[in-house]
C-alpha positions as CSV (number, residue, x, y, z in Angstrom):
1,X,-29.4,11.3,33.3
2,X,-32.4,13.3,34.6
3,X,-32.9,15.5,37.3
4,X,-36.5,16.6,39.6
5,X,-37.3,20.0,39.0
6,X,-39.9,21.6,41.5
7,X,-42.7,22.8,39.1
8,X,-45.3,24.1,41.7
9,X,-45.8,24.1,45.7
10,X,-48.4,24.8,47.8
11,X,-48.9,24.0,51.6
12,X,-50.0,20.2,50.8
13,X,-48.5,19.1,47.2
14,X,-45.9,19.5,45.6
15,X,-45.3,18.3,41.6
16,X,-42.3,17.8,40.2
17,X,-41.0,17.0,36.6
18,X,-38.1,15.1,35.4
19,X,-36.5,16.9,33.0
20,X,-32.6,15.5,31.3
21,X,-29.4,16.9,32.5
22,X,-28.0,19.7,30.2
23,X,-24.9,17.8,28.6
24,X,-21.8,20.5,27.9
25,X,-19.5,21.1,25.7
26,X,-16.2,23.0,25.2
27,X,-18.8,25.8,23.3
28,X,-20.9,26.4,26.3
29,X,-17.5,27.8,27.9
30,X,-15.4,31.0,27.8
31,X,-11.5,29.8,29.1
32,X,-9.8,32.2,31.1
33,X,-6.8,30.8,31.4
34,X,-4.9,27.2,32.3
35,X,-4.3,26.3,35.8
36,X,-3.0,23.3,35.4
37,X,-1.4,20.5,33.1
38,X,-0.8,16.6,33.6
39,X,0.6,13.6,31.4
40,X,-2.4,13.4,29.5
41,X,-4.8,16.3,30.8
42,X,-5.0,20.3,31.0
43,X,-7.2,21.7,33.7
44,X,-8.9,25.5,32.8
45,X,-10.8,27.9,34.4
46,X,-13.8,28.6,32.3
47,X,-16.9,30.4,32.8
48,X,-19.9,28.6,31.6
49,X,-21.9,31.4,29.0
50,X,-25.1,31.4,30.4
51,X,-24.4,31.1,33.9
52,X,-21.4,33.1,34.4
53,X,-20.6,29.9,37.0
54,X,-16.9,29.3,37.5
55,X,-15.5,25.8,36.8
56,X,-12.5,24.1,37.1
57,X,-12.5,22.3,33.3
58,X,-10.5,19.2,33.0
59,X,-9.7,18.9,29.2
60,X,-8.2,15.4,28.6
61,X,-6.5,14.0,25.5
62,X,-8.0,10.5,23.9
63,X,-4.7,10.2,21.6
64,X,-2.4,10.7,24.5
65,X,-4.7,8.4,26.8
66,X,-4.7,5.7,24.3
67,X,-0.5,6.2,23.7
68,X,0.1,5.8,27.3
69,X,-2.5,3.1,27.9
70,X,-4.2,4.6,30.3
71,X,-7.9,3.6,29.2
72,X,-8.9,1.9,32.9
73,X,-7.7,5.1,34.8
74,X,-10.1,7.5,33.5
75,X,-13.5,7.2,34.6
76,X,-16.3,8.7,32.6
């Protein structure tokens, strides 16, 4: 995935860049704490480290996906 990034504007141009979406991961995160928890899934509040940006983090289990059979719910 990519996103535009607005490198420069003036009054006539402007010039932007594709640059790739930053991917996550559970690192990039500080939890503060669970709000939530399903048959196969856990839902955090976590502050991402460089941001300070809230999220809601939905943590989800591949064993227990797999157990349950529950591959064509989950969409990536």
């Amino acid at each position: 995935m990519v996103r535009n990034r607005v490198l420069s504007r003036d009054s006539s141009n402007i010039l932007l860049v594709r640059e790739p979406l930053k991917q996550w991961k559970l690192k990039d995160f500080i939890l503060l704490g669970r709000m939530g928890q399903g048959s196969y899934s856990e839902v955090f509040r976590a502050m991402e480290k460089t941001t300070g940006w809230i999220f809601a983090l939905k943590v989800l289990s591949k064993e227990q996906i797999k157990e349950l059979e529950q591959e064509n719910n989950v969409v990536r």
